[in-house]
N, C-alpha and C positions, 0 to 999 in steps of 0.2 A: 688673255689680257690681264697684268698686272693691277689689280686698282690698293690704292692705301689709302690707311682711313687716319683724320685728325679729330684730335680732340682740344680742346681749350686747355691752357693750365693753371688752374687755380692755386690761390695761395693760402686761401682760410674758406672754412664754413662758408658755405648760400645762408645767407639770413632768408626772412621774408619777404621777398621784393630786390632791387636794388637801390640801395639806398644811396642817397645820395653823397656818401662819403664813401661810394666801393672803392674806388682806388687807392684812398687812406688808410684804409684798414689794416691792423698788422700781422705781419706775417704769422701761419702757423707752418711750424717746421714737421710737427706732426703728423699736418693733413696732406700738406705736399708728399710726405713720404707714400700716408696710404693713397694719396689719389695718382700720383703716378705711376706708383705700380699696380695697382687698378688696369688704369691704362693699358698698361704693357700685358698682364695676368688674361686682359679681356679682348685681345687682337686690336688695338690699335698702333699704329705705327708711327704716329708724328703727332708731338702736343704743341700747340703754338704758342710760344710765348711773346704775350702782348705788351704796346707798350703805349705809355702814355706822361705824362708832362706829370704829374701828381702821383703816378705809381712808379714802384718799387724797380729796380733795376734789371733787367731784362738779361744781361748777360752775368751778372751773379744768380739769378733764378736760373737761368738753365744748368751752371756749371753747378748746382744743387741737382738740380733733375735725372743731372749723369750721373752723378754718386750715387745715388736711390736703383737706379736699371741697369737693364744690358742692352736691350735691342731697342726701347721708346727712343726716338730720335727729335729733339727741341729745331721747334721751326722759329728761329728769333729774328723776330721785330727790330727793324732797324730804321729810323729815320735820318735821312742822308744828313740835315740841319745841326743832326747831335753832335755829330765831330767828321775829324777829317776821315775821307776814305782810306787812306793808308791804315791808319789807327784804325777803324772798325774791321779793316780785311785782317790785322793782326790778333784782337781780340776771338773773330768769329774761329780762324785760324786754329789760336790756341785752345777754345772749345773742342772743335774738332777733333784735334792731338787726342784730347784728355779723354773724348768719347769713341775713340778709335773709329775715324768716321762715320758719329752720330751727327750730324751737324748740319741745318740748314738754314737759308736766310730771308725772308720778306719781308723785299721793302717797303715801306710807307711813303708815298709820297707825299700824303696830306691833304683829307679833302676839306676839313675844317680851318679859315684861318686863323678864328679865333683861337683855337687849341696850336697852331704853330706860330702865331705871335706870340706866344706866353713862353716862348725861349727864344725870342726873337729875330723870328724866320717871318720876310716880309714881303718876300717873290709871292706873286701872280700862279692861279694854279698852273698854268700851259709852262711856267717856266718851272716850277718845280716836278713836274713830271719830265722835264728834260733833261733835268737836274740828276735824276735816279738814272734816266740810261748814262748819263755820265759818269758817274758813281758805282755803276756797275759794273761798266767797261773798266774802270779802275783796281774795282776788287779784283775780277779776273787777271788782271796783268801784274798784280802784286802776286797771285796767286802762281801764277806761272812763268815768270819770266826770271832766266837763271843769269842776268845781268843789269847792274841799273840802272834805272833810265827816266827821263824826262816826261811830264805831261804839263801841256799849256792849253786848256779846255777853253768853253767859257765860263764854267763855274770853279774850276780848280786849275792852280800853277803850281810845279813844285818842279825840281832838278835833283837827279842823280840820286834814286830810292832804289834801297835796294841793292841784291834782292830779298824780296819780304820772307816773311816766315808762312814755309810752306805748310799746307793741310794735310792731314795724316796720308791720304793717297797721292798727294802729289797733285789731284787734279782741282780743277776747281769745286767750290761749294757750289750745290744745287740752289739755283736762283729764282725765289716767286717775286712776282709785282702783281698788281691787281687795277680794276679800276673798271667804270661803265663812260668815260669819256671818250673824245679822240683823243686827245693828250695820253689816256691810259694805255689805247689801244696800238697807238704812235710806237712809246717805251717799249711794252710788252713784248710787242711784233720782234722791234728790235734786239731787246736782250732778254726775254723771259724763257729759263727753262722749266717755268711752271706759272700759270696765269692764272689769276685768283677771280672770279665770279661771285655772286652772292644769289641766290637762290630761286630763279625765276622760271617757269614752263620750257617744258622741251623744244618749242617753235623759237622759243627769245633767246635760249643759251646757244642753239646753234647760229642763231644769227650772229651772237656774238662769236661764237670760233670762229668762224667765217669771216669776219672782219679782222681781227686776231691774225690771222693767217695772210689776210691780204697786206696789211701793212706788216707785215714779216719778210712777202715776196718784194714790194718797194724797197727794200733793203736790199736784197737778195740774199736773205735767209731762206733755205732750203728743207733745212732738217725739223722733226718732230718737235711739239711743244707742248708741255703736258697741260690739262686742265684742272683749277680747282672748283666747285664749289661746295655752298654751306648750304644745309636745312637742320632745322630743329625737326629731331624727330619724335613722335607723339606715338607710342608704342603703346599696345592692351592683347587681350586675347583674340578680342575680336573687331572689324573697323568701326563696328556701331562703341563699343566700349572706347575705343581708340578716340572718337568724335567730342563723344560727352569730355574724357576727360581732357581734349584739348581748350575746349571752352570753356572747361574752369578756370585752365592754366591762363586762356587770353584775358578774363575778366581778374582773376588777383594781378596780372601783370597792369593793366592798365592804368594804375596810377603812377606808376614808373613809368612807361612809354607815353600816357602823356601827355608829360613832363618835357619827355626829347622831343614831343613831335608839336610842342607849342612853339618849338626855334623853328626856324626856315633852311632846314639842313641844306647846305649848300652842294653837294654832290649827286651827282648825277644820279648813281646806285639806288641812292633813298630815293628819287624824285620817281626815276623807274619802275620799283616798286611798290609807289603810291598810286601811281598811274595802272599797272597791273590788277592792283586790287580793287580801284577802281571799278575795271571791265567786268570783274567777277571774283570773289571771292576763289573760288576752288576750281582747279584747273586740271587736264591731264585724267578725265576720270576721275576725280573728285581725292585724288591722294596727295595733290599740293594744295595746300591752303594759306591764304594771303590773306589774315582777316583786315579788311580798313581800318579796323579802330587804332591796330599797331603797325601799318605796314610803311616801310622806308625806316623804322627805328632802328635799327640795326639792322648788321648782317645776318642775326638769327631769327629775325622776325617771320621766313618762310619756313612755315613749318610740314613735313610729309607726317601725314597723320592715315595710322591704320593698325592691321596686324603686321608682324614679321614679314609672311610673305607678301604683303602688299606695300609695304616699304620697301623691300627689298627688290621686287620686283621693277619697282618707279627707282629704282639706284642703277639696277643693271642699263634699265633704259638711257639715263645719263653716262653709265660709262660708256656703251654703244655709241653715246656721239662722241667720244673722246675726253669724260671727263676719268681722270686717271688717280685725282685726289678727289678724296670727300670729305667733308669736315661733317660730324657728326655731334654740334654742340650741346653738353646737357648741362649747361651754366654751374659747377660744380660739383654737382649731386653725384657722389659716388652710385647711390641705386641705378638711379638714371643712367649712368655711363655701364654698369656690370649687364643693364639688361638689353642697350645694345649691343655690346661687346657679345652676350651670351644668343642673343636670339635678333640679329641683323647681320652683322657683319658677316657670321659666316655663311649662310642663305646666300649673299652678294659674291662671295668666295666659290661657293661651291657650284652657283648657276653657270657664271663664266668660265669655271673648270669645264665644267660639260659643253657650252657652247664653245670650248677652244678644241674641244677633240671631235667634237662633229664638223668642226672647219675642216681638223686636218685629216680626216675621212673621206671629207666629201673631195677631197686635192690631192 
């Protein structure tokens, strides 16, 4: 089993905390340099490039990202709201070209509306997640279709496109959406060739492939659909070392998170989340930790805390159910990101090597 690992891509220095002008902040061209090849130097495979209404541009950050590598592959943020589908299948397109099929794209659909009114997007979330399987079904036939043609959706009209500017292989870009609703689960089913999760116990993630799958079969979608999730991972020599220092890391965090968790985040994921931590902190053996005081703050707020092999151990278990990405976020910090790269990822690499040749021994 293949698994690939993400990273975040940062664009300046981690201060102390997040402060609350992250997004503003300006660019350093520097640190991009050295953190993305970091990235790549330390076995990651896909940096996500994020996006938001007050941050920097997503598809000039990646066509930066290419120039810097060879094999890191920019997974770009794209919210249907920003522009028309043609236009973003033409953009993500000529990424691609440029990184001779590095190129991937998750959408956003939006779970804040506050943060999509502020470009004035004012659909309902059920409709904005219907919106992205339409959006997507568009990329792909801009992508593929070698004559022009017509779509009269209900969120998009247009006549005679086409045909678009194809992607370096001709085939389509690799597709994430994400989400913990039914509206996410809805889209996904239908058009996701990679479904985004965010970080919860082995008994919840599989419930969610499972659902994932079923509203995949309501379609009569058939084929494979790969899985993502995120944990922050909390790496030492030892899991007792691993503990202590995740507990500093949750108490300097906490004036930041909360900040986020005095809003009533409106998506499902955070509420999930909260509700997990809830029941118990530390889950699975005691290698996933949910602390309450930051849980639903983000999608990094679940954090696998231990040594190497007990990180890595709780990864292979997740790719076993099907998760085939991992986001392995270390909020910029070059350290942080070499000492995954150097003493996680490949434990995760090399477990599943071995368990792929005892498969095909035992058949």
């Amino acid at each position: 089993m293949a698994v690939e690992f993400v990273n975040a891509a940062h664009w300046r220095e981690p201060g102390a905390g997040l402060a609350a002008d992250f997004w503003r902040g300006k660019l350093d061209p520097e640190y991009i340099r050295r953190y993305t090849r970091t990235l790549e130097d330390f076995g990651f495979d896909y940096t996500l490039v994020a996006y938001h209404s007050a941050g920097p541009d997503q598809y000039v950050r990646s066509a930066e990202i290419l120039t810097y590598t060879e094999r890191l592959k920019p997974m770009v943020a794209v919210r249907p709201n920003t522009s028309f589908p043609t236009v973003a299948a033409q953009a993500l397109s000529t990424l691609d070209q440029l990184g001779k099929g590095r190129t991937a794209v998750h959408i956003i659909s939006g779970s804040s509306n506050e943060e999509q009114q502020r470009q004035g997007d004012y659909l309902e979330k059920d409709a904005r997640y219907r919106r992205s399987a339409e959006f997507v079904q568009i990329l792909r036939d801009v992508w593929t279709k070698t004559e022009p043609f017509s779509h009269h959706g209900e969120f998009y009209d247009f006549d005679d496109f086409g045909p678009g500017y194809q992607t370096y292989s001709g085939e389509p870009i690799p597709v994430s959406l994400g989400g913990s609703s039914d509206y996410a689960y809805a889209a996904g089913g239908a058009q996701a060739d990679i479904f985004a999760l965010w970080g919860e116990p082995l008994e919840q993630t599989k419930q969610q492939i499972d659902r994932v799958y079923e509203e995949a079969r309501k379609v009569g979608r058939t084929g494979k659909i790969r899985f993502w999730v995120t944990f922050r991972p909390i790496v030492a020599e030892t899991d007792e070392l691993a503990q202590r220092k995740a507990r500093r890391l949750v108490e300097q965090s906490k004036a930041h998170y909360g900040e986020v968790l005095k809003v009533n985040l409106p998506n499902v994921g955070s509420q999930r989340l909260r509700d997990i931590a809830q029941e118990g902190e530390t889950h699975d053996g005691g290698v996933l930790w949910t602390p309450r005081s930051i849980a639903g703050a983000g999608g990094a707020s679940s954090f696998l805390v231990g040594s190497p092999e007990t990180i890595a151990e709780a990864l292979v278990r997740y790719a076993e159910l099907g998760a085939e990405v991992i986001s392995l976020p270390t909020l910029g910090n070059i350290g942080d990101a070499i000492d995954t790269g150097r003493y996680i990822i490949p434990l995760v690499r090399e477990e599943l090597a071995r368990r792929e040749v005892r498969e095909k021994v035992a058949t």
